[in-house]
C-alpha positions as CSV (number, residue, x, y, z in Angstrom):
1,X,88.6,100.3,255.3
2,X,85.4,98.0,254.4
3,X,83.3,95.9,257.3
4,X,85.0,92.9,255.6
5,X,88.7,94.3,255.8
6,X,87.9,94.9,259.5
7,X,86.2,91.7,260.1
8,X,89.0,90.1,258.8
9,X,91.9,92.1,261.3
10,X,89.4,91.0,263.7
11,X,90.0,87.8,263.1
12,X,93.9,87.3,262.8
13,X,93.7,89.4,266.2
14,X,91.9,87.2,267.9
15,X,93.8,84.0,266.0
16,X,97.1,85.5,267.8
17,X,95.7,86.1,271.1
18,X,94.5,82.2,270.6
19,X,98.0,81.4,270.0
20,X,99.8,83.4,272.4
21,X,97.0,82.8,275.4
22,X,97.7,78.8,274.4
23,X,101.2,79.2,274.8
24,X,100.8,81.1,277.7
25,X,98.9,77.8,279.1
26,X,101.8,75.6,278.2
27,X,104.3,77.7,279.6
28,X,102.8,78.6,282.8
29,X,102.1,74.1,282.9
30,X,106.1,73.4,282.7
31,X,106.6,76.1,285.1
32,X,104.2,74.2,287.6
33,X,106.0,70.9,287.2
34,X,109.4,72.8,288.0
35,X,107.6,74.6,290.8
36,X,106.8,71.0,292.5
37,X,110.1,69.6,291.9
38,X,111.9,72.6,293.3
39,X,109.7,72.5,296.7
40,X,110.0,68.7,296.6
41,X,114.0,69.2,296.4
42,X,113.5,71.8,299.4
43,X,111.9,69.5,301.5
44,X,114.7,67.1,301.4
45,X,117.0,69.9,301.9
46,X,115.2,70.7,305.0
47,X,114.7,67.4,306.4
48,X,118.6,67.1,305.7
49,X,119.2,70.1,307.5
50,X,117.2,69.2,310.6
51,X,119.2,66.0,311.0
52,X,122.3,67.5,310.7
53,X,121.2,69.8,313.5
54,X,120.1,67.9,315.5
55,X,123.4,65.4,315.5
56,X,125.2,68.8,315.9
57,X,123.2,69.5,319.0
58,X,123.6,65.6,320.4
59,X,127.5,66.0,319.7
60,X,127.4,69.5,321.4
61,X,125.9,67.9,324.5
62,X,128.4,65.1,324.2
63,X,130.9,66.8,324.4
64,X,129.9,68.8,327.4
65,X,128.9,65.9,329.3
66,X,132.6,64.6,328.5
67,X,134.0,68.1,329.6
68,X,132.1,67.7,333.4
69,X,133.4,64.5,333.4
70,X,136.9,65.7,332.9
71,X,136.7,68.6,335.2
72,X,134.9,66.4,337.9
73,X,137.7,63.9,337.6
74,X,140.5,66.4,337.6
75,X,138.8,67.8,340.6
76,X,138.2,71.3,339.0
């Protein structure tokens, strides 16, 4: 193999890396954006789930409160 048949695998080697490190580059940019939106959908879900946890807790006291009220009245 000649210096210039080398040279020349040289060259489409280091054209496909070019190509595949570009792609690379794009690929890992889309992923980003989904990244974002999926922590931006997770922080909804969160907040969602703290409210709901909280109402569950305010009805849980509720209904105790209405339970002492019950047993006090019924003189239990």
């Amino acid at each position: 193999m000649t210096v210039d048949e080398r040279l020349e695998k040289l060259l489409e080697r280091h054209e496909a890396l070019t190509q595949t490190v570009e792609m690379i580059g794009h690929r890992v940019e889309d992923l980003t954006l989904i990244v974002t939106d999926l922590a931006k959908t997770q922080a909804r879900l969160d907040n969602r789930i703290d409210r709901l946890y909280n109402v569950t807790l305010k009805i849980g006291a509720d209904f105790y409160t209405r339970l002492l009220k019950l047993e006090k009245d019924s003189g239990a």
